[in-house]
C-alpha positions as CSV (number, residue, x, y, z in Angstrom):
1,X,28.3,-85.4,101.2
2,X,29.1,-87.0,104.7
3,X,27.1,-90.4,106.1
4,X,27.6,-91.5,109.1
5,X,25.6,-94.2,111.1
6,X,24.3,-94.6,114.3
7,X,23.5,-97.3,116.2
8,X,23.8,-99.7,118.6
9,X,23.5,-103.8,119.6
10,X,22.1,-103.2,122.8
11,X,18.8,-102.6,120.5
12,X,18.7,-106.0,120.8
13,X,17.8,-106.2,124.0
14,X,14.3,-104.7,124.1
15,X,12.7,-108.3,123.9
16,X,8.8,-108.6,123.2
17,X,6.5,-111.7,123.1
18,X,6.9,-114.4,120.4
19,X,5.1,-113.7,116.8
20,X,5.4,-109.6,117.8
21,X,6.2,-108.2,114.5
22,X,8.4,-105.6,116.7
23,X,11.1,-108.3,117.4
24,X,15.0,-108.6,118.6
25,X,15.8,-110.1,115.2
26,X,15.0,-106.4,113.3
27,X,17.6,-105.1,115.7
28,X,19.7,-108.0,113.7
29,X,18.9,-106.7,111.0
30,X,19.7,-103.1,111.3
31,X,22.8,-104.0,113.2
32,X,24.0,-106.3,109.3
33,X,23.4,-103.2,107.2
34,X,25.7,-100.9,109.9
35,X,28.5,-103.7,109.6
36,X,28.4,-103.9,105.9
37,X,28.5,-100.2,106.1
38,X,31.6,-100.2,108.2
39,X,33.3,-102.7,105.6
40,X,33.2,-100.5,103.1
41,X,35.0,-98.0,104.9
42,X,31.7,-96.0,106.6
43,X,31.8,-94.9,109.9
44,X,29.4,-96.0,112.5
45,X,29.0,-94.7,116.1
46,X,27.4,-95.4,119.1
47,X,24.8,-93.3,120.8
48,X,24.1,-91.4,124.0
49,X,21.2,-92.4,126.1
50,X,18.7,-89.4,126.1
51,X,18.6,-87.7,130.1
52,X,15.1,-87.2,131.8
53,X,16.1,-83.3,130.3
54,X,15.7,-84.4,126.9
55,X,12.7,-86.7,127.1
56,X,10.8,-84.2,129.2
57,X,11.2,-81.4,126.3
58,X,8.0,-83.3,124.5
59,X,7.0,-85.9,127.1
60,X,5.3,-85.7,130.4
61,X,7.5,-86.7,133.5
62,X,4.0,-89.0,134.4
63,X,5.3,-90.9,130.9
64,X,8.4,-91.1,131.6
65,X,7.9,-92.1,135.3
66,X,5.8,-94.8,133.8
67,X,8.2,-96.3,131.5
68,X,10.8,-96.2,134.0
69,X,8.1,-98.1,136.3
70,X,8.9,-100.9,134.0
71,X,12.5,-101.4,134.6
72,X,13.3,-105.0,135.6
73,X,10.2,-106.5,135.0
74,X,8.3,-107.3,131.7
75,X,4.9,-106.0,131.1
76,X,2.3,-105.4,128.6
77,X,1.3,-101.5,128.1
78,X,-1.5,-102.1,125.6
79,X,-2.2,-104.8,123.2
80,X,0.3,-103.8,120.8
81,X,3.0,-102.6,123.4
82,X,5.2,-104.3,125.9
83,X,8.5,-104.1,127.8
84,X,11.2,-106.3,129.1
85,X,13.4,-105.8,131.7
86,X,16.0,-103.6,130.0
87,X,13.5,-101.7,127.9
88,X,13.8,-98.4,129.2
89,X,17.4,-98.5,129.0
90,X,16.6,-99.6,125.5
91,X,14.4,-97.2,124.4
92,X,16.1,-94.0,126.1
93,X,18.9,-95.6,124.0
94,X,17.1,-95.0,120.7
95,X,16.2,-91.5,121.8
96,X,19.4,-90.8,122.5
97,X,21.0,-92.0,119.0
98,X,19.2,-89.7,117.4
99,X,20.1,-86.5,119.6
100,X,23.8,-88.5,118.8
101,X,22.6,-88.2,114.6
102,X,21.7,-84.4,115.3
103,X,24.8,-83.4,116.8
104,X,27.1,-85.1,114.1
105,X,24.6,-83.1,111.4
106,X,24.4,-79.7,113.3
107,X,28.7,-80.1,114.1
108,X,29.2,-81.3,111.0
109,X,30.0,-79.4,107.2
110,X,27.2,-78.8,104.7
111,X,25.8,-81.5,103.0
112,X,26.0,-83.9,107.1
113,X,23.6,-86.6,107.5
114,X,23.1,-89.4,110.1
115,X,20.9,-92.6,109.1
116,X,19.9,-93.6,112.7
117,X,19.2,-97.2,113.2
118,X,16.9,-98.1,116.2
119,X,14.6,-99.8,117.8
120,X,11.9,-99.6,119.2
121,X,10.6,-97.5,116.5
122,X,9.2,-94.3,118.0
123,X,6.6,-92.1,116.0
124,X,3.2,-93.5,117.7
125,X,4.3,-92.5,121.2
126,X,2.2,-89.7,122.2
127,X,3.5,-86.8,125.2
128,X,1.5,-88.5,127.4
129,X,1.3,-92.4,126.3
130,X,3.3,-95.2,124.5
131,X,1.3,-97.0,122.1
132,X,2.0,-98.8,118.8
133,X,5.5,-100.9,119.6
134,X,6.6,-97.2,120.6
135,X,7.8,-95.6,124.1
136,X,9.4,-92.6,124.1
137,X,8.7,-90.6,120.8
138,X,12.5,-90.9,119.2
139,X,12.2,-88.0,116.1
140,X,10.2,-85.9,118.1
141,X,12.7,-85.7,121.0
142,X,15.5,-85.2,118.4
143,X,13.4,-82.4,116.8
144,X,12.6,-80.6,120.3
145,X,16.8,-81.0,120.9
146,X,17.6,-79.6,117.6
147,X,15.4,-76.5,118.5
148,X,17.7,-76.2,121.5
149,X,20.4,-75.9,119.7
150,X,19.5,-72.9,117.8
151,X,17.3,-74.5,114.9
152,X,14.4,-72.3,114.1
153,X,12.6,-74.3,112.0
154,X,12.8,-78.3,112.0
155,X,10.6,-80.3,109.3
156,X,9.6,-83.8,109.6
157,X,8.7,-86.2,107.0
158,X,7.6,-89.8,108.2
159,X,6.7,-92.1,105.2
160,X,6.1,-95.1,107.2
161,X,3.0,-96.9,106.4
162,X,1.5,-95.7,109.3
163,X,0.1,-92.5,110.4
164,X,2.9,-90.5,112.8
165,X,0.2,-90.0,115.5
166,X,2.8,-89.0,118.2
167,X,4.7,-87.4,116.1
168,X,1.6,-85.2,114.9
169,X,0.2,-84.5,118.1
170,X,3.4,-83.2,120.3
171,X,3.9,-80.6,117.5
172,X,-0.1,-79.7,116.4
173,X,-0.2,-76.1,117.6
174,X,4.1,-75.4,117.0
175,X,4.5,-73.1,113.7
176,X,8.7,-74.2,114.0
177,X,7.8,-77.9,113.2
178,X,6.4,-78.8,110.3
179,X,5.3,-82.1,110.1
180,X,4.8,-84.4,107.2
181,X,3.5,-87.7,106.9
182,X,2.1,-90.5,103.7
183,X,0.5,-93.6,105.0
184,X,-1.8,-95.5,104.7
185,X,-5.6,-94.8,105.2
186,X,-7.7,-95.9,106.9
187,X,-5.0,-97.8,109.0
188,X,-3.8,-98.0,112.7
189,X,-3.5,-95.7,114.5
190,X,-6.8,-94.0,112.5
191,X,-5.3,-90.7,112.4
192,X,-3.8,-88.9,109.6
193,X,-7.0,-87.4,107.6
194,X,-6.4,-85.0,105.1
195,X,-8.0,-82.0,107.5
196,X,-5.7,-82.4,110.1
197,X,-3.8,-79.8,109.8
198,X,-2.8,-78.2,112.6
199,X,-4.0,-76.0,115.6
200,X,-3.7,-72.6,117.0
201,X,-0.5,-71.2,116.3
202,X,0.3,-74.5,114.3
203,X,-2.1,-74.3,111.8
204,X,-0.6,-75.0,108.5
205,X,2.3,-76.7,109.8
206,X,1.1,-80.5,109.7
207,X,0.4,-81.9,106.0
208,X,-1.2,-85.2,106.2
209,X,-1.5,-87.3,102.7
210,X,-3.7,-90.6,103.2
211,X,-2.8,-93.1,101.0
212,X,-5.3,-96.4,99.6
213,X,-4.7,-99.6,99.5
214,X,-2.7,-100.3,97.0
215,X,-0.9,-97.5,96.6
216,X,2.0,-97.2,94.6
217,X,5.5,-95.6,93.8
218,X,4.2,-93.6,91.4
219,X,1.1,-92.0,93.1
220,X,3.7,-91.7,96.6
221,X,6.1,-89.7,94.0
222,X,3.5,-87.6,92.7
223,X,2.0,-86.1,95.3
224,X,5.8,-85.7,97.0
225,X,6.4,-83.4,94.0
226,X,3.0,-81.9,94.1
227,X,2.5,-81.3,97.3
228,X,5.5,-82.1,100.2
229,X,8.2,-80.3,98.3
230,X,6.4,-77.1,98.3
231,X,5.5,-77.2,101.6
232,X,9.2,-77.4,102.5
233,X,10.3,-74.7,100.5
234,X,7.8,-72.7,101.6
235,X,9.0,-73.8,105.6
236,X,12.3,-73.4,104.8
237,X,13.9,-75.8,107.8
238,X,17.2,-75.2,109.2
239,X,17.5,-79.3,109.3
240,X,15.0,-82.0,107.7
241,X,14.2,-85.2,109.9
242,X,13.2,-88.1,107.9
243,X,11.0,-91.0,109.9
244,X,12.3,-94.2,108.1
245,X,9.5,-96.6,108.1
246,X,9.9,-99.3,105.6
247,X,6.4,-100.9,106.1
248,X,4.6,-99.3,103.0
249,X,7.1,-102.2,101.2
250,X,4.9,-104.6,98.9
251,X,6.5,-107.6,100.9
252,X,5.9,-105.7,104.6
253,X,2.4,-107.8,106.7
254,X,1.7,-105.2,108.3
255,X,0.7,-102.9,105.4
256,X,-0.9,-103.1,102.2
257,X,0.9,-100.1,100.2
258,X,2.6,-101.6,97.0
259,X,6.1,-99.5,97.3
260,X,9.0,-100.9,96.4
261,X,12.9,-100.7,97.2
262,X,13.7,-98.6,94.0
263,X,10.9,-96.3,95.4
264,X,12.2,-95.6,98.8
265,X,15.7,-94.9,97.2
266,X,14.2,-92.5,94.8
267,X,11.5,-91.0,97.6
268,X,15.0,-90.0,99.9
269,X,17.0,-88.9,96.9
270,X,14.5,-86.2,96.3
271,X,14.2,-85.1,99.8
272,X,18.1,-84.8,100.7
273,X,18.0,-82.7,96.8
274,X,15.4,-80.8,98.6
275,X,17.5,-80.9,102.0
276,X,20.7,-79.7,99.5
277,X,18.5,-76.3,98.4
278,X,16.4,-75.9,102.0
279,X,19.1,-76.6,104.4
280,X,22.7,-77.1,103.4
281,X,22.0,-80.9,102.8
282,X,21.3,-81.4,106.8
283,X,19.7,-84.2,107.7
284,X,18.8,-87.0,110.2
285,X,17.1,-90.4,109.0
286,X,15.4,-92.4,111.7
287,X,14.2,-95.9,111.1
288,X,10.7,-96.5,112.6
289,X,8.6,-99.3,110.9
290,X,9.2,-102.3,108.7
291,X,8.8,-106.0,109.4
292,X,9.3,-107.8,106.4
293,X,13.6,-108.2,107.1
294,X,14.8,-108.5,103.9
295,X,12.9,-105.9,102.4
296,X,13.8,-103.7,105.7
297,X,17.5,-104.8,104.6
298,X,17.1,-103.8,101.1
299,X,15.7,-100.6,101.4
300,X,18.0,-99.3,104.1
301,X,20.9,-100.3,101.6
302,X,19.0,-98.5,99.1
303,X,18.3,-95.4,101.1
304,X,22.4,-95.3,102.2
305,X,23.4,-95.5,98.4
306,X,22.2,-92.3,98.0
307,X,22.6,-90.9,100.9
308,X,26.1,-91.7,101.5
């Protein structure tokens, strides 16, 4: 199997108010796991900033004009959501790694995959709307480019605590994404109910598993293996996208899952076995959530020992 990394330390740069849990110093933190990575001989590149082209195959040019509204100035989008200055550079930056982790995948031999690290995180931002820490939808606009290049069927799996409202909603009526996500429920963004499922053409294609308080490894496995793993072999993907979100960690504030590091590592190893029967072992990891920085640093060590 081939690993490579992608990232960059201009992530740094998107700067948001003091005690945002969506601060520079994650960036840091992302940035120490690439660099011990590189030490022990792993290769890590640096991304491409996504074009107006490839934001514009899932987001609306009002959006982007919006964002780009920003540039040079901070401001405050919602409650949640601000920019700085650089931010738009920033966050067309993060799009753009992953449409850099697709290419390396889609170029690559069998058994490619790309752990992209970036911030901000990207699964809340909606076509028309940045919400949640999140400005330009990252996976999503990696998924729309993989379709480009000849892809017929993507899948997307986002076990962040959090419900992949964005994520969900760009891709509710297409039957060529399927998208997956475990989080917790009820919980921000208030989405993510079991009967969401789809609509129109894309019925069937979105699999939603709410998850209590308190949840832990053992439930998340189980209903993986009863109910997310047949769903991909049933979809059959040409690549699988994974939203990284390390918030449903026991030691992440923002969430109140009980998952641990040991459970991330063995949540991905399944999924890339999956990935090995589905899809020739191709696939793209993109971190979203997690705010508790040793436990983000842990797991994304975790996740690249078996990936890599």
């Amino acid at each position: 199997m081939s690993l490579v990394l992608v990232s960059s330390r201009r992530f740094v740069d998107h700067v948001t108010p003091a005690g945002h849990p969506e601060r520079p110093e994650r960036a840091e933190t992302l940035l120490a796991v690439a660099a011990s990575f590189k030490e022990q001989g792993g290769e890590v590149i640096e991304p491409r900033a996504a074009t107006d082209e490839d934001l514009l195959r899932v987001h609306t040019q009002e959006h982007i004009d919006a964002i780009v509204a920003t540039r040079g100035k901070a401001t405050m989008i919602d409650e949640d959501t601000f920019t700085s200055p650089d931010s738009d550079d920033i966050a067309r930056l993060a799009a753009g790694a992953v449409l850099t982790g697709v290419d390396r995948v889609l170029d690559g031999p069998s058994g490619s995959r790309a752990l992209v690290l970036v911030r901000p995180p990207g699964h809340h931002a909606e076509a028309d709307r940045a919400m949640g820490f999140c400005l330009y939808s990252n996976i999503a606009v990696g998924a729309a480019y993989a379709r480009s290049r000849g892809c017929a069927r993507v899948a997307i799996v986002d076990y962040d605590v959090h419900h992949g409202n964005g994520t969900q909603w760009i891709f509710y009526e297409d039957p060529t994404v399927l998208f997956v996500s475990s989080h917790q429920y009820p919980l921000y963004p208030g989405t993510g109910a079991a009967e969401e499922k789809g609509r129109g053409a894309g019925v069937g294609f979105t699999l939603n598993l709410p998850l209590v308080i308190g949840t832990k490894d053992e439930e998340v496995e189980r209903q993986y293996e009863e109910q997310v793993y047949p769903a991909l072999c049933g979809f059959k993907p040409d690549l699988l996208m994974i939203s990284a979100g390390f918030d449903a960690h026991e030691l992440d504030p923002l969430g109140q899952l009980r998952m641990t590091t040991q459970g991330f590592g063995r949540l991905t190893r399944q999924l890339l076995t999956v990935a090995d029967e589905l899809c020739e072992g191709r696939v793209v990891l993109v971190t979203e959530g997690g705010y508790h920085l040793d436990a983000l640093r842990d797991s994304l060590t975790m996740v690249i020992d078996v990936a890599r």
